[in-house]
Residue frames relative to the residue before (quaternion, step in Angstrom):
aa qw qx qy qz dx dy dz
X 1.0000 0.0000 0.0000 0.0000 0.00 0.00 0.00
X 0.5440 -0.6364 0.5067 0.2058 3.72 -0.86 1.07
X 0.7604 -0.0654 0.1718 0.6229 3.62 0.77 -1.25
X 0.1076 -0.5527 0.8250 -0.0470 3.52 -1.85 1.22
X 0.7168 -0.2411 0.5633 0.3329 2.95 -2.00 -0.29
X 0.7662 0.2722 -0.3316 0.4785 3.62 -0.07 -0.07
X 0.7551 0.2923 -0.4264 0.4032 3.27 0.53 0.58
X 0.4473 0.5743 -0.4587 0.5096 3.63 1.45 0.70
X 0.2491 0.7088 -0.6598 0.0098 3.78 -0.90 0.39
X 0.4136 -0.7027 0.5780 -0.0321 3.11 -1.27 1.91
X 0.8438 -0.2657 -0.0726 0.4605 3.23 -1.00 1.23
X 0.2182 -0.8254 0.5187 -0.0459 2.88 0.51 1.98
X 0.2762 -0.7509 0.4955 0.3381 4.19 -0.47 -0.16
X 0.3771 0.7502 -0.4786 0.2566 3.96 0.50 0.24
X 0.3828 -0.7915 0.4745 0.0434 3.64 -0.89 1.70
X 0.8563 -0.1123 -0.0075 0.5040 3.63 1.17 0.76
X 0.8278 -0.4970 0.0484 0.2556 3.20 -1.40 0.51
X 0.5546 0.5483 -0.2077 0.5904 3.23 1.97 -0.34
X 0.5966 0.3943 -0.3731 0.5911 4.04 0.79 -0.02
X 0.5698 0.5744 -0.3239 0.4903 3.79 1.41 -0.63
X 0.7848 0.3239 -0.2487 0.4662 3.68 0.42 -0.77
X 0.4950 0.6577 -0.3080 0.4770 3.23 1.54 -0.46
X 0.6530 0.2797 -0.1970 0.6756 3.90 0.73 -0.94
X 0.4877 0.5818 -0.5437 0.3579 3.71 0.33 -0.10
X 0.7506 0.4436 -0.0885 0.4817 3.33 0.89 -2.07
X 0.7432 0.4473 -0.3902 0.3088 3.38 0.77 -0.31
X 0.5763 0.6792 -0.2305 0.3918 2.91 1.46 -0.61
X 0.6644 0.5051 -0.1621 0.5265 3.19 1.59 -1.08
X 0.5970 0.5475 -0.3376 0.4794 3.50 1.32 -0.42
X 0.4828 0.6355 -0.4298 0.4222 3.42 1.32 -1.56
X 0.7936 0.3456 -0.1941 0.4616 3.50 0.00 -1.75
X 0.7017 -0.5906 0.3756 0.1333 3.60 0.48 0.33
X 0.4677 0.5876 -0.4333 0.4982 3.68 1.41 0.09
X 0.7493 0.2377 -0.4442 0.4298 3.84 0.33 0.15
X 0.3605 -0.6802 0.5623 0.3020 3.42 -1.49 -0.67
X 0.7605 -0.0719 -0.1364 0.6308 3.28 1.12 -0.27
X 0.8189 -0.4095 0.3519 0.1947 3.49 -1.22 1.39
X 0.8695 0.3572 -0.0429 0.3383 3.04 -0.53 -1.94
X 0.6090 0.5521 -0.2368 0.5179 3.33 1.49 -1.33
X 0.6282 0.5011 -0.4195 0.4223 3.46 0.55 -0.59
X 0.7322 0.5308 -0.1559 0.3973 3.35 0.55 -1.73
X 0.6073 0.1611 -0.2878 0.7227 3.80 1.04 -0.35
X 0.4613 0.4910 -0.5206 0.5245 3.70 -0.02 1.11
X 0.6235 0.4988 -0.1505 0.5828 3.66 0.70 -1.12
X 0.9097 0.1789 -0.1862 0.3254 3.53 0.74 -0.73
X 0.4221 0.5969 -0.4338 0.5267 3.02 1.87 0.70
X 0.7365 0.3363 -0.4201 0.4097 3.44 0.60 -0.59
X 0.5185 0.5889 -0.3949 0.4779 3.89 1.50 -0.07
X 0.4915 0.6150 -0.3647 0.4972 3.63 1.17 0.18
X 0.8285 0.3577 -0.2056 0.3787 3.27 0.81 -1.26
X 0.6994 -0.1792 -0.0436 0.6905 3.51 1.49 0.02
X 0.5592 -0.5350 0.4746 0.4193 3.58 -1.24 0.95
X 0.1958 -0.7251 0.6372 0.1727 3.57 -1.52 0.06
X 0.0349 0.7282 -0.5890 0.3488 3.07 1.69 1.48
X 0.0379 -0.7414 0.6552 0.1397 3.73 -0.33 0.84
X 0.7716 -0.3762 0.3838 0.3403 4.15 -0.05 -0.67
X 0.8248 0.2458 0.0924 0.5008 3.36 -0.78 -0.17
X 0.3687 -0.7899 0.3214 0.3700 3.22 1.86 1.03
X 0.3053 0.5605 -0.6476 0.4162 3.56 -0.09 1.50
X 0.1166 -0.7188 0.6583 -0.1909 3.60 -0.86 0.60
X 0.0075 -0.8303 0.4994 -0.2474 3.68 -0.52 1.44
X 0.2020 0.7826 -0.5751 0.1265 3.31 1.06 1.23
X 0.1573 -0.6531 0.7406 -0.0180 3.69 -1.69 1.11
X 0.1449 0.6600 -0.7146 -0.1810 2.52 -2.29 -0.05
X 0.3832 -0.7009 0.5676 0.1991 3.33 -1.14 0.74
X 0.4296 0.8219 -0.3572 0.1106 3.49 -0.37 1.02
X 0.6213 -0.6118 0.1346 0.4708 3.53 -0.39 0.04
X 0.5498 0.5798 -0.3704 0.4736 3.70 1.67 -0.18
X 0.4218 0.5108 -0.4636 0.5883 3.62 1.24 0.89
X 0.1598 -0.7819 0.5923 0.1105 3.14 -1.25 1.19
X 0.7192 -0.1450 -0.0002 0.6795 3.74 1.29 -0.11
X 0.7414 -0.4508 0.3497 0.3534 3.48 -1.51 0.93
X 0.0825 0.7854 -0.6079 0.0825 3.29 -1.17 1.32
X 0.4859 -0.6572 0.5761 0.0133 3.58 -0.97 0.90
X 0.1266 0.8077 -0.5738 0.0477 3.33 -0.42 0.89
X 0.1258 -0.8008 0.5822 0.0627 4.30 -0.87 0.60
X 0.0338 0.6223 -0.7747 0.1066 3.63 -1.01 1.14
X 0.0685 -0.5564 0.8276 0.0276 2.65 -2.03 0.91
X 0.2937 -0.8342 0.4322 0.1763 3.57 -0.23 1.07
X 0.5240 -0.5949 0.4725 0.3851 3.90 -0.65 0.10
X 0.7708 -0.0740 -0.0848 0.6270 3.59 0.90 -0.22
X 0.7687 -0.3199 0.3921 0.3912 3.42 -1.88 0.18
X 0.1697 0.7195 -0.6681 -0.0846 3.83 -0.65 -0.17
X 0.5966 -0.6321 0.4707 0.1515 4.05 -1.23 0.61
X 0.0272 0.7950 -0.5600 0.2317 3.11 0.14 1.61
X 0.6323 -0.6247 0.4004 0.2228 3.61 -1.17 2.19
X 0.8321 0.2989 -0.1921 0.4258 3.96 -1.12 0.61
X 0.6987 0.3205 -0.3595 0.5290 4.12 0.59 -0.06
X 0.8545 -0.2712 0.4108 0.1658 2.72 -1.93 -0.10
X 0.6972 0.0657 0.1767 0.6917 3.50 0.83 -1.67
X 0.6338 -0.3431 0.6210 0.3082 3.17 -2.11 -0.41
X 0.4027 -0.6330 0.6459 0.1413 3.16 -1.75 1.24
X 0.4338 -0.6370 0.6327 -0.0756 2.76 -1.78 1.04
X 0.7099 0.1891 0.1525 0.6611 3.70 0.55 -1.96
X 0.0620 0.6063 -0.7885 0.0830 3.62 -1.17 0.81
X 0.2358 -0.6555 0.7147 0.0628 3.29 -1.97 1.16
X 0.0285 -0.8140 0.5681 0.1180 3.62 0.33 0.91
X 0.1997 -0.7248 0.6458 0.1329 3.70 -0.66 1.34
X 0.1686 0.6550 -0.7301 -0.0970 3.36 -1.87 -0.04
X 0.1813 -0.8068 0.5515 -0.1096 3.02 -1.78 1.51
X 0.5680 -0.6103 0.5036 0.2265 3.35 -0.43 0.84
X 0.4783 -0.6980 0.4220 0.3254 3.72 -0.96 0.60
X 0.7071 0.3575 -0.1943 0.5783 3.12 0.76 -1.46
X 0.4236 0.6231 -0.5772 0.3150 4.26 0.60 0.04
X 0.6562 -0.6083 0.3306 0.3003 3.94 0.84 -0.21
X 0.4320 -0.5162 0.3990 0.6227 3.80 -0.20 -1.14
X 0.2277 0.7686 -0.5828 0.1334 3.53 -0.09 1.72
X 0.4815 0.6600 -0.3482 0.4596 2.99 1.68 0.10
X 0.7166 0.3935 -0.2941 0.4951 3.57 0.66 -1.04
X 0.4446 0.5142 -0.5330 0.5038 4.22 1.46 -0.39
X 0.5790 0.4873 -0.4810 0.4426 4.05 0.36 -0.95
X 0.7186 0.5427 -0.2244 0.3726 3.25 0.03 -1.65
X 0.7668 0.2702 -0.2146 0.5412 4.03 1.15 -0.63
X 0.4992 0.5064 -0.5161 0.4776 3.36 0.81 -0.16
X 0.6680 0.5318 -0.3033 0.4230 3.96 0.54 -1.35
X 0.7913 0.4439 -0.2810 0.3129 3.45 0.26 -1.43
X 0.4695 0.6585 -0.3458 0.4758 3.72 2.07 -0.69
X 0.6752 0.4039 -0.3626 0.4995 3.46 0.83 -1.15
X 0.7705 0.4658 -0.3120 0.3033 3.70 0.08 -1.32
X 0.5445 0.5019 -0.4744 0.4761 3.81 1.16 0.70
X 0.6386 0.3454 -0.5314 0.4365 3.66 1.16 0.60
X 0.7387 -0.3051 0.5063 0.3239 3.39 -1.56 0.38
X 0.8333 0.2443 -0.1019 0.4853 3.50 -0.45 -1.56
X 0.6166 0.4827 -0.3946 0.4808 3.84 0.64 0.36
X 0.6044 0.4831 -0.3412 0.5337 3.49 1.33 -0.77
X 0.6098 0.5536 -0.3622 0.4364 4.15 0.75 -1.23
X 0.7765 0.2239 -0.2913 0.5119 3.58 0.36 -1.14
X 0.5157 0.4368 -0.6148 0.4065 3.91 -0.02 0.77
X 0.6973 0.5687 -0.2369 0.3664 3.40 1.38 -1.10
X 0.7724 0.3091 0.0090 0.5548 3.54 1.63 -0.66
X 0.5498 0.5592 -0.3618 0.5041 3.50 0.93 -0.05
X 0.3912 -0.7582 0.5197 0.0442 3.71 -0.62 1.95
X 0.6887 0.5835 -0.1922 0.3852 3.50 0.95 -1.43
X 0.3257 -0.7787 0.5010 0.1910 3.53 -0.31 1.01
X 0.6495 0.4445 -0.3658 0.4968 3.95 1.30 -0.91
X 0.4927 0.5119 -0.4168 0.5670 4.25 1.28 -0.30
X 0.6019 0.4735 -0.3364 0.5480 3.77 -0.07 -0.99
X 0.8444 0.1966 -0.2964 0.4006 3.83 -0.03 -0.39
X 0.6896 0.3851 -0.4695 0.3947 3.41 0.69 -0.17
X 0.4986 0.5569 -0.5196 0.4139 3.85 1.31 0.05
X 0.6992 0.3964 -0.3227 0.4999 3.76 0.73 -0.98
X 0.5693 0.5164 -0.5188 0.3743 3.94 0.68 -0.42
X 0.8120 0.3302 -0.2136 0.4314 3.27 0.90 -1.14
X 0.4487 0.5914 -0.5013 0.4446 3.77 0.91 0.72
X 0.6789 0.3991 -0.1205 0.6044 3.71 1.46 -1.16
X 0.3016 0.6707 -0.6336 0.2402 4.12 0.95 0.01
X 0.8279 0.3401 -0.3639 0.2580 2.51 -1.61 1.34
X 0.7081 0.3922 -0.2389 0.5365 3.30 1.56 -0.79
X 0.2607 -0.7863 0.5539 0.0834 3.54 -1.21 0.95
């Protein structure tokens, strides 16, 4: 499964982009999609080196495709406040923290298009922005990502 309830935390408190990839990875370890921590997380920030994944409209979509992933994992924050993230417009709000196995193929960049299709509608961006219910919050992202495992 791409995404559960343990990998969604809602008005998460964290004061910037490094406490952000931090709970990203931990979360994603908790549930078991990495093998080693650290590697992810300085994996996450090499490919944040090579262009921000400041997406707009405070959304923010840091990944990495690598081998300390053991199978494709989804991650969802809504943060408690704005925090200042390198390459957009504004502060982030919502971060999809992806992680992808090397040899898993190009299932990262299907995440990455399935997400970015939804996040050009208005009324997909409000309910990530406003929806309390963690078991509502996943079936809106399950069904934005249907199909991918």
């Amino acid at each position: 499964m791409l995404i559960n309830k343990d990998l969604i935390s809602i008005n998460v408190d964290l004061k910037n982009k490094d406490e952000v990839i931090a709970h990203s990875a931990q979360l994603m370890f908790n549930a078991g999609k990495l093998n080693d921590l650290e590697g992810y997380r300085k994996a996450v920030y090499e490919r944040e080196a090579e262009i921000s994944t400041n997406l707009g409209d405070g959304i923010a979509m840091p990944h990495a495709r690598t081998s300390f992933v053991n199978e494709p994992g989804l991650v969802f924050m809504r943060l408690k406040e704005e925090i200042p993230w390198e390459g957009g417009d504004q502060p982030i709000r919502l971060v999809f923290g992806i992680a992808a196995p090397e040899t898993g193929g190009d299932i990262h960049l299907k995440i990455l298009a399935k997400l970015a299709r939804q996040l050009i509608y208005d009324d997909f961006k409000q309910k990530l922005f406003t929806i309390d219910n963690e078991d509502d919050l996943l079936a809106l992202i399950e069904e934005a990502t249907g199909g991918l495992e």
